[in-house]
N, CA, C and O of each residue as an XYZ file, in Angstrom:
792
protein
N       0.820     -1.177      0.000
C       0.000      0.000      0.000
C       0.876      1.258      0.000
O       0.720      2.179     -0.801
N       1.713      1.229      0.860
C       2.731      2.052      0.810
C       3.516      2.809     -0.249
O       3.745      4.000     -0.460
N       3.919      1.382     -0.976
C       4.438      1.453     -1.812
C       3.945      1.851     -3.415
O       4.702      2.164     -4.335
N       2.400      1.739     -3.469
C       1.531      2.349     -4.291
C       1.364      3.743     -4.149
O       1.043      4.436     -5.114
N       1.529      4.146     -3.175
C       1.456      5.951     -2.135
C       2.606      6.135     -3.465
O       2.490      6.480     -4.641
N       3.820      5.685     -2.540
C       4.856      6.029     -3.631
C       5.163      6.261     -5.012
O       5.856      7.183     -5.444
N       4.533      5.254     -5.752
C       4.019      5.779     -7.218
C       3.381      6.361     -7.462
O       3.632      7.015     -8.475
N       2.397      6.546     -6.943
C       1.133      7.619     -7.360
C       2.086      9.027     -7.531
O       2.474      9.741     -8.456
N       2.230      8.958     -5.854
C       3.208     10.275     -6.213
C       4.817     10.665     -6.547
O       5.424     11.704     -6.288
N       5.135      9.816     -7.012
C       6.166     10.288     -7.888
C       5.530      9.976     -9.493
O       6.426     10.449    -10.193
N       4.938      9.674    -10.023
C       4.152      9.721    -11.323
C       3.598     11.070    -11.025
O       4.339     11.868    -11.598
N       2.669     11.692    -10.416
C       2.240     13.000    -10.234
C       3.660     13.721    -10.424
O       3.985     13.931    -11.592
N       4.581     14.141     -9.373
C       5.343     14.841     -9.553
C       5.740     14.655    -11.388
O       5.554     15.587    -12.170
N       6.205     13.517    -11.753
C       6.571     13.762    -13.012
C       6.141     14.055    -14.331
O       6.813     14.193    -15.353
N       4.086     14.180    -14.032
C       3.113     14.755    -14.924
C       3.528     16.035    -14.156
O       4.127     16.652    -15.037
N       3.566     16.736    -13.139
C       3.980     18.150    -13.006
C       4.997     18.909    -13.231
O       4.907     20.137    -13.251
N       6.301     18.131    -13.464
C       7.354     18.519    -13.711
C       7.421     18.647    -15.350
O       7.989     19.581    -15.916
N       6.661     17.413    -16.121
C       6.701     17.941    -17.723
C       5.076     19.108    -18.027
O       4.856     19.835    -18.996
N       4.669     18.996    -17.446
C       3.436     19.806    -17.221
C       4.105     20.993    -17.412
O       3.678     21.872    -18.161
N       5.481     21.104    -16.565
C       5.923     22.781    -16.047
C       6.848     23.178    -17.203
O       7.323     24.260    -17.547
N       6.955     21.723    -17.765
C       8.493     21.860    -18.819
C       7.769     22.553    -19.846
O       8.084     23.653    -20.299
N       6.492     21.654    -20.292
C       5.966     21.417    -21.224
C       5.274     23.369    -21.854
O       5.147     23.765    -23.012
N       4.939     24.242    -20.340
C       4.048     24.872    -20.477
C       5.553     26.680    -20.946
O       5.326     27.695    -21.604
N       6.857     26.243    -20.221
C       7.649     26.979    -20.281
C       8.153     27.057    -21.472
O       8.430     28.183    -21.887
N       8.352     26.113    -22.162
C       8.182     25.880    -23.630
C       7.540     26.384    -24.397
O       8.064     26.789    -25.435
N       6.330     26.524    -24.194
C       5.402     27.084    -25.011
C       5.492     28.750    -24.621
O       5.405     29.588    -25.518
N       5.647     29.080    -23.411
C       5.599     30.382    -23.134
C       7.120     30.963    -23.945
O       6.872     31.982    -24.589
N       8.325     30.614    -24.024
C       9.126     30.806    -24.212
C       8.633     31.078    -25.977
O       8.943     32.207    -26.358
N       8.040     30.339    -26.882
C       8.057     30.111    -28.157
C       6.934     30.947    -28.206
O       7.027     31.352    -29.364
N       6.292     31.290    -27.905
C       5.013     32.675    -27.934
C       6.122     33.818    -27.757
O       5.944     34.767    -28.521
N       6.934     33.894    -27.134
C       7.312     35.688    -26.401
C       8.336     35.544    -27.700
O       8.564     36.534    -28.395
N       8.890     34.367    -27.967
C      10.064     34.502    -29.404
C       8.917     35.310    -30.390
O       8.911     36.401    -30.960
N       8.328     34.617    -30.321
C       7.636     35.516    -31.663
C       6.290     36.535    -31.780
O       5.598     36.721    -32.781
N       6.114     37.238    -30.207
C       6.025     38.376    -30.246
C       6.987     39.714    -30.060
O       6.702     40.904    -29.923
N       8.360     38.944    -30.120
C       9.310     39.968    -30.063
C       9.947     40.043    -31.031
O      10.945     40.755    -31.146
N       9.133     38.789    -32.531
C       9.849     39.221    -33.332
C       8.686     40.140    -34.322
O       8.995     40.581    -35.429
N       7.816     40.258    -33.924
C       6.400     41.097    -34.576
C       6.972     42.656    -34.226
O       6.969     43.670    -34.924
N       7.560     42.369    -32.571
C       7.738     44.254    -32.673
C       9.103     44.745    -33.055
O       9.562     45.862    -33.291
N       9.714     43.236    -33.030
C      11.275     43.740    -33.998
C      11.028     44.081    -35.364
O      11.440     45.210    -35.631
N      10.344     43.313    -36.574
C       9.792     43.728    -37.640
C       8.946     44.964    -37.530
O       8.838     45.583    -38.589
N       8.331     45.456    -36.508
C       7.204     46.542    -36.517
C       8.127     47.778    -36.851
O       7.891     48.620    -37.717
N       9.553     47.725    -35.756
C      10.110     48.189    -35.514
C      11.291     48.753    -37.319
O      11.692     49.841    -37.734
N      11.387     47.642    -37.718
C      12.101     47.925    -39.277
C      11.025     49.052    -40.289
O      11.376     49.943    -41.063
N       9.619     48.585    -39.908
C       8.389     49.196    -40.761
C       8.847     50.817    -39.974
O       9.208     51.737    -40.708
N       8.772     51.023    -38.343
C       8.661     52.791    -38.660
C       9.861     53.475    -38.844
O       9.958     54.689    -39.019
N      11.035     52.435    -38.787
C      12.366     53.122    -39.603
C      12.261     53.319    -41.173
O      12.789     54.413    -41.371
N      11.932     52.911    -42.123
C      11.949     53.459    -43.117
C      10.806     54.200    -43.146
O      10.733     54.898    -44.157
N       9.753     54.308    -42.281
C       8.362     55.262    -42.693
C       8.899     56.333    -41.997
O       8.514     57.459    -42.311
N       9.944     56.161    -40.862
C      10.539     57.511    -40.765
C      11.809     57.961    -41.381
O      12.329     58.841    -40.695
N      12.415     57.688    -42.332
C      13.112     57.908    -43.549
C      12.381     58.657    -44.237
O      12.681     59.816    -44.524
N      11.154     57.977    -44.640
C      10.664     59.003    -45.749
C       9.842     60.506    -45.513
O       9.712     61.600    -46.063
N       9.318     59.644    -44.113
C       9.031     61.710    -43.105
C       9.861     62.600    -43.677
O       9.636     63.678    -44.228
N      11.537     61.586    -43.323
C      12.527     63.171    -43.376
C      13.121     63.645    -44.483
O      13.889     64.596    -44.626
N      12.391     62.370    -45.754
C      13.183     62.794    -47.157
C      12.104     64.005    -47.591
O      12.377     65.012    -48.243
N      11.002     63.678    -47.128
C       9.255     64.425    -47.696
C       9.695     66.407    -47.438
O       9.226     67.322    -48.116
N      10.621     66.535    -46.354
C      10.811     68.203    -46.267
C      11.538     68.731    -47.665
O      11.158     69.646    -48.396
N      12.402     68.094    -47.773
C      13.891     68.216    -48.781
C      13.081     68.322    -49.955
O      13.262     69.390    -50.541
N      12.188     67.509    -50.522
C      11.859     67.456    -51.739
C      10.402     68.693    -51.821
O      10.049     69.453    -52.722
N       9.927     68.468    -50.645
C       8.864     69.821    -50.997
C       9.462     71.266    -51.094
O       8.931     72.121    -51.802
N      10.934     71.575    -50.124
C      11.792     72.467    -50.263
C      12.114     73.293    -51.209
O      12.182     74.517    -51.320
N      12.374     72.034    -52.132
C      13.126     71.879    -53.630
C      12.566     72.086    -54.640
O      13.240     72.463    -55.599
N      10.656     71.853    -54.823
C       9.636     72.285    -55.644
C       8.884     73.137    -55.375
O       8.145     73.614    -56.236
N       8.878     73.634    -53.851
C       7.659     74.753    -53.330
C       8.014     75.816    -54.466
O       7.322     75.584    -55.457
N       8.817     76.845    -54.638
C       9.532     78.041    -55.302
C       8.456     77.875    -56.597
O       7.522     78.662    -56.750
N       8.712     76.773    -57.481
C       8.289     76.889    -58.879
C       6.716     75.943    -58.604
O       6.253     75.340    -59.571
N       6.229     75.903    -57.699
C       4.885     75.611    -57.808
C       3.561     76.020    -56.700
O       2.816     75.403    -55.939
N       3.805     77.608    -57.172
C       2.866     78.299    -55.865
C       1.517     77.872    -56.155
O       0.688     77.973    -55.251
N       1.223     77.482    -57.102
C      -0.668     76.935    -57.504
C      -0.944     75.191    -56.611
O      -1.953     74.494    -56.502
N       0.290     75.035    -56.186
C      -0.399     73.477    -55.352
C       0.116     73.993    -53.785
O       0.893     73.541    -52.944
N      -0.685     75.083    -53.878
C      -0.325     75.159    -51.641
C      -0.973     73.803    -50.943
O      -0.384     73.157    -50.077
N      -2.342     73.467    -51.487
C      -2.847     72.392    -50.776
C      -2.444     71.169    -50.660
O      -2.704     70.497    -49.662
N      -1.466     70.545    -52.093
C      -0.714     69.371    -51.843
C       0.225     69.868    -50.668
O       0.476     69.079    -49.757
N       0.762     71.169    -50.656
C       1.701     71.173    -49.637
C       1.100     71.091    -47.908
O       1.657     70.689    -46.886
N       0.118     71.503    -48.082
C      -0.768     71.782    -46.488
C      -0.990     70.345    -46.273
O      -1.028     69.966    -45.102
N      -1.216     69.064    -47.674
C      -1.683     67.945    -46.969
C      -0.332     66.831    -46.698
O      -0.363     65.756    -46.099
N       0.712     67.438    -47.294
C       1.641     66.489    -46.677
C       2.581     66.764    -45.043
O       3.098     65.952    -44.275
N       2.462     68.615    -44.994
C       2.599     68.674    -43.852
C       1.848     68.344    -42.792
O       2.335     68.102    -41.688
N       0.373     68.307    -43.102
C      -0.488     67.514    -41.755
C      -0.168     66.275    -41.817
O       0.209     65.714    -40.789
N      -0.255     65.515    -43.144
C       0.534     64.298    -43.036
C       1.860     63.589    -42.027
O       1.833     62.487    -41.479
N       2.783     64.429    -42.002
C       3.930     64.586    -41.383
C       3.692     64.846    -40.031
O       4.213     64.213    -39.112
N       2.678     66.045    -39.869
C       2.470     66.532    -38.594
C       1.732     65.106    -37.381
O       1.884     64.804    -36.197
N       0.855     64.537    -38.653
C       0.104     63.068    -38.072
C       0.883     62.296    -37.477
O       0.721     61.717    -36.403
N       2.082     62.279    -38.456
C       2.694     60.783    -38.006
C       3.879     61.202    -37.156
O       4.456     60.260    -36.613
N       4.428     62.567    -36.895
C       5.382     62.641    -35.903
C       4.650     62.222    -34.321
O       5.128     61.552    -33.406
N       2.988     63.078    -34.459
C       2.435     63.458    -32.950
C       1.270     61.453    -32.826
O       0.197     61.272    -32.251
N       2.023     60.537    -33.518
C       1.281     59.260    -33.743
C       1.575     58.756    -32.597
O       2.764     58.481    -32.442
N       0.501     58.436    -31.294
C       0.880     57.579    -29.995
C       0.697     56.413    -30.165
O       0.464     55.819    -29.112
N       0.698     55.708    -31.191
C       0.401     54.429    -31.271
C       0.210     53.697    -32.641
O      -0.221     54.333    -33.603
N       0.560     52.216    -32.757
C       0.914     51.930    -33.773
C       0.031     51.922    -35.048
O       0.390     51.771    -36.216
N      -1.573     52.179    -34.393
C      -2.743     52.580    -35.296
C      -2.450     53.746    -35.575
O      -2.925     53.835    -36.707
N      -2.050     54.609    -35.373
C      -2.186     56.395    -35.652
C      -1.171     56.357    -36.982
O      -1.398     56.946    -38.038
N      -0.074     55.582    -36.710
C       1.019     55.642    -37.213
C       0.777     55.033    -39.213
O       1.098     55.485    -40.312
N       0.215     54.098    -38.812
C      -0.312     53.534    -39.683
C      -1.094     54.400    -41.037
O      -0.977     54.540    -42.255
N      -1.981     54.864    -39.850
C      -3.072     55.813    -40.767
C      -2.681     57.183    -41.235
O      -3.270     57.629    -42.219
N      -1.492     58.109    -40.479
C      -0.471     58.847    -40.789
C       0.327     58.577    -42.153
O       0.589     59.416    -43.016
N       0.644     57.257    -42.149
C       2.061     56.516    -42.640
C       1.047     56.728    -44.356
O       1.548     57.160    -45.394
N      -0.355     56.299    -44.191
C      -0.846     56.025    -45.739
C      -1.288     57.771    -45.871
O      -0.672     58.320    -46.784
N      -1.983     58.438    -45.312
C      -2.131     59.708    -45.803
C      -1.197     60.635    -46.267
O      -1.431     61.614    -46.975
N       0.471     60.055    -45.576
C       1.583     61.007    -46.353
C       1.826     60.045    -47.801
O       2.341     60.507    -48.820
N       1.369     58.695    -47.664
C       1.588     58.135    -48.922
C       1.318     58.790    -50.049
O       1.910     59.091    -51.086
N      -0.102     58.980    -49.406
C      -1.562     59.495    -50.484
C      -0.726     60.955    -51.171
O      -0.494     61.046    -52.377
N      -0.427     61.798    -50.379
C      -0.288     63.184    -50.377
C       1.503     63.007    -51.033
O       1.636     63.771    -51.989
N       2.385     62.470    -50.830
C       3.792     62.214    -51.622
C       3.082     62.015    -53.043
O       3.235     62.834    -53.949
N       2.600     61.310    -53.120
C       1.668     60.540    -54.614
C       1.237     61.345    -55.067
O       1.555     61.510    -56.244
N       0.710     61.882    -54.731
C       0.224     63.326    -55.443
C       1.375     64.111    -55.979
O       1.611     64.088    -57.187
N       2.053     64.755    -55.205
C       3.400     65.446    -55.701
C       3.990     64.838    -56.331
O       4.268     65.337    -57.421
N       4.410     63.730    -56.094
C       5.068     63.335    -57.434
C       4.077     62.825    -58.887
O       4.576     62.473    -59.955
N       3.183     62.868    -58.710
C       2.319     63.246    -60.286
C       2.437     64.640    -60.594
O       2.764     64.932    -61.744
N       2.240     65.483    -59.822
C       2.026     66.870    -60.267
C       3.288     67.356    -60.603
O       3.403     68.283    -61.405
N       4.471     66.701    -59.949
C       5.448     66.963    -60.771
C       5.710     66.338    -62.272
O       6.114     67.068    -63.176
N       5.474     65.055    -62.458
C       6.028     64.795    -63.610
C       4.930     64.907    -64.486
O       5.241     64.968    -65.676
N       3.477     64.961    -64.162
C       2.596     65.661    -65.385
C       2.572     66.940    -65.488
O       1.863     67.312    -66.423
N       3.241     68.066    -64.688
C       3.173     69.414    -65.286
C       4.659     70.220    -64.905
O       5.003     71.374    -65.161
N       5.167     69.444    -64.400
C       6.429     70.620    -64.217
C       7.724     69.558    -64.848
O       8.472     69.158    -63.955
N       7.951     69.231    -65.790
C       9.005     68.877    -65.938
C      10.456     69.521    -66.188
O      11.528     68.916    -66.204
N      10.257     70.748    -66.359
C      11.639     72.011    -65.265
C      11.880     70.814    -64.428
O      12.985     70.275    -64.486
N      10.948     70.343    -63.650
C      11.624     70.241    -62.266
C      12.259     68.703    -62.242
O      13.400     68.440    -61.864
N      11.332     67.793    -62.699
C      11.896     66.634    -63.266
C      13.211     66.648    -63.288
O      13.939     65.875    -62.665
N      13.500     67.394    -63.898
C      15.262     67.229    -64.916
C      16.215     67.827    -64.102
O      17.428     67.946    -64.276
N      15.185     68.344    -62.789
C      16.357     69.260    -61.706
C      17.261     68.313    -61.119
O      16.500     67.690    -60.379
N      18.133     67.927    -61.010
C      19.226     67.000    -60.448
C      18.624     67.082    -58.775
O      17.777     66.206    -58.602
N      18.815     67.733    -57.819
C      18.137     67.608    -56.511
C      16.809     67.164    -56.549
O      16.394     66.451    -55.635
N      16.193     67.440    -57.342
C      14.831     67.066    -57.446
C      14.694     65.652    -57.750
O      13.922     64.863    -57.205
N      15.404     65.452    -58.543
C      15.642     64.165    -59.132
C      16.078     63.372    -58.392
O      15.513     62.280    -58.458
N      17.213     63.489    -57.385
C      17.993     62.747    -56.525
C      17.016     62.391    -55.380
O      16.996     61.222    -54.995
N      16.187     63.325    -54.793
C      15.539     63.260    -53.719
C      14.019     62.476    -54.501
O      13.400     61.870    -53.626
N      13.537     62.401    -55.471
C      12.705     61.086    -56.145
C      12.867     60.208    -55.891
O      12.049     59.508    -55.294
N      14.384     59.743    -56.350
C      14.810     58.369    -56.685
C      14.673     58.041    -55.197
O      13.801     57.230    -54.885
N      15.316     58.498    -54.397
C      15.497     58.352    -52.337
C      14.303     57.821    -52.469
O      14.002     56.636    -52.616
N      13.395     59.096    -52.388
C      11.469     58.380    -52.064
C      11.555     57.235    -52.473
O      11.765     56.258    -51.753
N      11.383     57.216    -53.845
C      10.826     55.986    -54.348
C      11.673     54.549    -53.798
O      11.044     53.530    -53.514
N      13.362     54.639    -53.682
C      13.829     53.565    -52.970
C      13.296     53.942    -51.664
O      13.979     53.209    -50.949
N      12.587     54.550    -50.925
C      12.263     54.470    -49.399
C      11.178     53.892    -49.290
O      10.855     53.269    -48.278
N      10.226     54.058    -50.658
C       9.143     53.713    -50.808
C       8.623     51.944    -51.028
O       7.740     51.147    -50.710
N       9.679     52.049    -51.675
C      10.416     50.436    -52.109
C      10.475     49.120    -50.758
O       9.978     47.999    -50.653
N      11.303     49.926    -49.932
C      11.424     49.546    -48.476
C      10.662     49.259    -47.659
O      10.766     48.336    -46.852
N       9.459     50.325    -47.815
C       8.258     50.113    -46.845
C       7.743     49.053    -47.278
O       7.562     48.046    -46.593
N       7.431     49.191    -48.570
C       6.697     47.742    -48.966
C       7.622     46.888    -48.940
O       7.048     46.163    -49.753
N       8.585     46.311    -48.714
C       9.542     45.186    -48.212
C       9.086     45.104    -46.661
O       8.498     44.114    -46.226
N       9.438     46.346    -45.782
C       9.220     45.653    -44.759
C       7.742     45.527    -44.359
O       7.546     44.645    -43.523
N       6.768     46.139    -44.723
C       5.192     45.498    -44.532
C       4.824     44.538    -44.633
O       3.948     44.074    -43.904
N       5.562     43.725    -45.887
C       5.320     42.558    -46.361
C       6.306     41.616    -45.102
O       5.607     40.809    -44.488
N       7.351     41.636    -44.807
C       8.027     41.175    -43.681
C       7.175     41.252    -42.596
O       6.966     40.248    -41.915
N       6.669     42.290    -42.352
C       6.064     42.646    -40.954
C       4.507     41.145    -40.752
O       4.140     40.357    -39.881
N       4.151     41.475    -41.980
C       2.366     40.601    -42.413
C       2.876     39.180    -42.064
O       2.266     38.194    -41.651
N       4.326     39.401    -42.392
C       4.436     37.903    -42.303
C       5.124     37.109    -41.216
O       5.256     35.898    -41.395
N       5.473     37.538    -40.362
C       6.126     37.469    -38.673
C       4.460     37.691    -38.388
O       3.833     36.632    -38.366
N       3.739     38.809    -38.189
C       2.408     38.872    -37.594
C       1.270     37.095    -38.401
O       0.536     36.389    -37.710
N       1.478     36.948    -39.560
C       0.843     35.772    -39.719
C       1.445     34.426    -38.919
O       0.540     33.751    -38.426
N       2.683     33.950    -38.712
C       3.319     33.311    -37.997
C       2.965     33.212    -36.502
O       2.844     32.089    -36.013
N       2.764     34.487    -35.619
C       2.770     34.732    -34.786
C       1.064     34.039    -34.348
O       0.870     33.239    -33.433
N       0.078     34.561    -35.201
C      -1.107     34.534    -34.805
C      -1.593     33.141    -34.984
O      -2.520     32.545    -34.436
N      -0.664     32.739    -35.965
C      -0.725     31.083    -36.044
C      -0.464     30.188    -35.013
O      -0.940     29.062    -34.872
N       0.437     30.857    -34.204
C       0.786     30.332    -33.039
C      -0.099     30.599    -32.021
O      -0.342     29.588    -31.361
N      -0.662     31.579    -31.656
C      -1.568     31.799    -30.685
C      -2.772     31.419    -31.133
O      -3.442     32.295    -30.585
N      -3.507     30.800    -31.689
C      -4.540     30.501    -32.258
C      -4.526     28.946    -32.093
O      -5.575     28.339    -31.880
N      -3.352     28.331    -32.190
C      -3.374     26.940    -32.824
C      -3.219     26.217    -31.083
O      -2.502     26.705    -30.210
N      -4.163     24.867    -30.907
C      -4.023     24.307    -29.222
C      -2.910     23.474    -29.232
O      -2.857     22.696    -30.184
N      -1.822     23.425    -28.254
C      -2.542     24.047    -27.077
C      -1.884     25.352    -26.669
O      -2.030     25.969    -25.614
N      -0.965     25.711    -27.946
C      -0.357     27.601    -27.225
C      -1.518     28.602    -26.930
O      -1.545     29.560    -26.158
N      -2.528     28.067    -27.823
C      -3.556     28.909    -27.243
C      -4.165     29.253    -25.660
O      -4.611     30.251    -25.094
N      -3.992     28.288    -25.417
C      -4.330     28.652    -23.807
C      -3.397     29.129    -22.864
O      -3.727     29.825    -21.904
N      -1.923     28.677    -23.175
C      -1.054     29.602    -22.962
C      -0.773     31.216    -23.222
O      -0.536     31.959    -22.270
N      -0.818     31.683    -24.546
C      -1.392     32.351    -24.881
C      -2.559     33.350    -23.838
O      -2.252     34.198    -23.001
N      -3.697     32.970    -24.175
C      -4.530     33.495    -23.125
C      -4.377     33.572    -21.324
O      -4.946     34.289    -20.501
N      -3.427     32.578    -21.193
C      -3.008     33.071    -19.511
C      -2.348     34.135    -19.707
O      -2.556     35.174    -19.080
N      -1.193     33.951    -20.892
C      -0.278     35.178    -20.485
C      -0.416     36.851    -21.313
O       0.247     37.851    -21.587
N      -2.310     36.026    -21.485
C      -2.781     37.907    -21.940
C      -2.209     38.498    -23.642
O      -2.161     39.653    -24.066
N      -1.845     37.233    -24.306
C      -1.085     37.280    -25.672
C      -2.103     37.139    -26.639
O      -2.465     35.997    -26.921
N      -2.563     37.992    -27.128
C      -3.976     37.766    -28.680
C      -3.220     38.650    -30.131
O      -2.359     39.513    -30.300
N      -3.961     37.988    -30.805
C      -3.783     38.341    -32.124
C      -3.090     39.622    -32.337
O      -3.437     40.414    -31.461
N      -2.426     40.023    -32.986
C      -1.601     41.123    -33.352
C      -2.226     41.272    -34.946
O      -2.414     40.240    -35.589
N      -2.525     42.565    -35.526
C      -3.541     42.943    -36.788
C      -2.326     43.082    -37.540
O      -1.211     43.159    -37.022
N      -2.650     43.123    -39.219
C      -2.118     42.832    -40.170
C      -1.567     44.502    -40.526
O      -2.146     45.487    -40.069
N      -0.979     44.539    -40.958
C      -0.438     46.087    -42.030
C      -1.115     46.098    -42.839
O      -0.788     45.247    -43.666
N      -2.325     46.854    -43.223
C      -3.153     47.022    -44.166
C      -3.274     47.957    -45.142
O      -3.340     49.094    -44.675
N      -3.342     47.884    -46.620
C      -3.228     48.869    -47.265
C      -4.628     49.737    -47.073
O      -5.647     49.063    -46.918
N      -4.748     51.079    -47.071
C      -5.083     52.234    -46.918
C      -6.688     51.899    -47.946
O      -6.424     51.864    -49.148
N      -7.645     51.753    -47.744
C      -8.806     51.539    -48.845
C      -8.640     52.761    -50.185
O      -8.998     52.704    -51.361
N      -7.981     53.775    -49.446
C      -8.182     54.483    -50.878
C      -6.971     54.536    -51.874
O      -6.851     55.139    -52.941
N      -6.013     53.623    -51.112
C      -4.862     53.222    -52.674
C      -5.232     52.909    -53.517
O      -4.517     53.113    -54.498
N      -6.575     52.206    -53.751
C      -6.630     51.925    -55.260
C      -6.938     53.258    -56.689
O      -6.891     53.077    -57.906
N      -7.250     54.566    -55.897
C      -7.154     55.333    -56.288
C      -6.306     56.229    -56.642
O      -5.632     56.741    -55.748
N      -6.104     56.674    -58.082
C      -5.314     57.463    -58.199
C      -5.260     59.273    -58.185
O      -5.744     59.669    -59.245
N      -5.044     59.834    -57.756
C      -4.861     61.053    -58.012
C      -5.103     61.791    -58.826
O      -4.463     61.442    -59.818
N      -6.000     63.157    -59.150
C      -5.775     64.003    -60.987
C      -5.657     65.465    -60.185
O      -6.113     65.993    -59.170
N      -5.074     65.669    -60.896
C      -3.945     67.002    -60.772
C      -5.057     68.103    -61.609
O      -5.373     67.957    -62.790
N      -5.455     68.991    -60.892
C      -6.209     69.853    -60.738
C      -6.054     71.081    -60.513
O      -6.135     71.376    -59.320
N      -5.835     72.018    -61.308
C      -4.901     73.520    -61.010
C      -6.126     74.603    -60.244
O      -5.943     75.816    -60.350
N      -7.072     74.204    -59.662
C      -8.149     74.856    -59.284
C      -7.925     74.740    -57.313
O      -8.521     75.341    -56.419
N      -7.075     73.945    -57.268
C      -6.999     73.940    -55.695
C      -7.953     72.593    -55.009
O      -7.909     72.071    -53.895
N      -8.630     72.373    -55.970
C      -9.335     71.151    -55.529
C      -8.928     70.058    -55.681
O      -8.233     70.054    -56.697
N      -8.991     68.664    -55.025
C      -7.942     67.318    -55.186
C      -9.527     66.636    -55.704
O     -10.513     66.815    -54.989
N      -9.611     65.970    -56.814
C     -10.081     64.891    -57.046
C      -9.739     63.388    -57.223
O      -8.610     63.157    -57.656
N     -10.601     62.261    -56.935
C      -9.681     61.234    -57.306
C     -10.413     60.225    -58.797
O     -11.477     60.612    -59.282
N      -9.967     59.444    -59.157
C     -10.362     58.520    -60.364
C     -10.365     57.133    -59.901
O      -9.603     57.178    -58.936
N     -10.753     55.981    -60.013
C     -10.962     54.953    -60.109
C      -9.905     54.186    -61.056
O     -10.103     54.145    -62.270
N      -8.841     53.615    -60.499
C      -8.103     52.610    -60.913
C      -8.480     51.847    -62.224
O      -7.788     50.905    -62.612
């Protein structure tokens, strides 16, 4: 009888001891890869803040020869203004596509009506930057979607899921493109921004 005492509980102890292994494991492989969601998050607002600081230089460089677009200029500085004063990674986001929107614009209105400026070497230099900065973002978004798909796979799937939920760990949201990218821009010398249908 005794000796049954004895197994019982050392079999218990050793369902509790892989119980403890089993559950540290899993906690350990959840926090790996929510630290690699905000390490990738983290690559996404370095180049979206690259292009904040390329966006002064190049409006700098075209304001002079294009006093008829003040309003592209008013909407990339609120743009800018959005995403410096952004407390959070939603603000940032929605900042991050309205300076998209508003860069996009300027650079149509440059190369459908000012090509002076086109051919300006600074002007030109500080394009090419954007557009490789631009390049980047969409590299790391696509990086980012895809550490966040990994991640949610993991917290979703049993039994990290319940791990997961002890340690207060849920879904992390996707990088989403902006609903009105599919629209393009028309350059409008009246002060008014219209858009067109893709």
């Amino acid at each position: 009888m005794k000796n049954n005492k004895t197994r019982f509980g050392l079999i218990a102890v050793i369902i509790i001891v892989l119980l403890g292994v089993f559950g540290v494991s899993q906690y350990n492989g959840l926090a790996k890869k929510e630290q690699s969601v905000e390490s990738q998050w983290s690559q996404v607002e370095n180049v979206m803040q690259r292009r904040a600081d390329l966006v002064p230089n190049l409006v700098n460089s075209v304001k002079g020869s294009m006093q008829q677009e003040q309003q592209v200029f008013g909407d990339i500085a609120k743009a800018r203004e959005a995403y410096g004063s952004a407390n959070n990674d939603s603000d940032k986001i929605k900042a991050s596509q309205e300076l998209d929107q508003s860069v996009g614009t300027l650079i149509n209105v440059i190369n459908e009506n000012y090509p002076e400026l086109k051919s300006n070497n600074n002007v030109r230099t500080l394009m090419t930057q954007l557009e490789g900065t631009e390049n980047r973002i969409s590299v790391e978004r696509k990086r980012y979607n895809d550490v966040v798909k990994e991640y949610n796979e993991q917290v979703v799937s049993f039994p990290k899921n319940i791990f997961a939920n002890m340690m207060g760990l849920g879904k992390k949201d996707y990088f989403k493109a902006d609903p009105t990218a599919s629209t393009v821009p028309s350059v409008n010398f009246d002060n008014s921004t219209s858009t067109s249908q893709k």
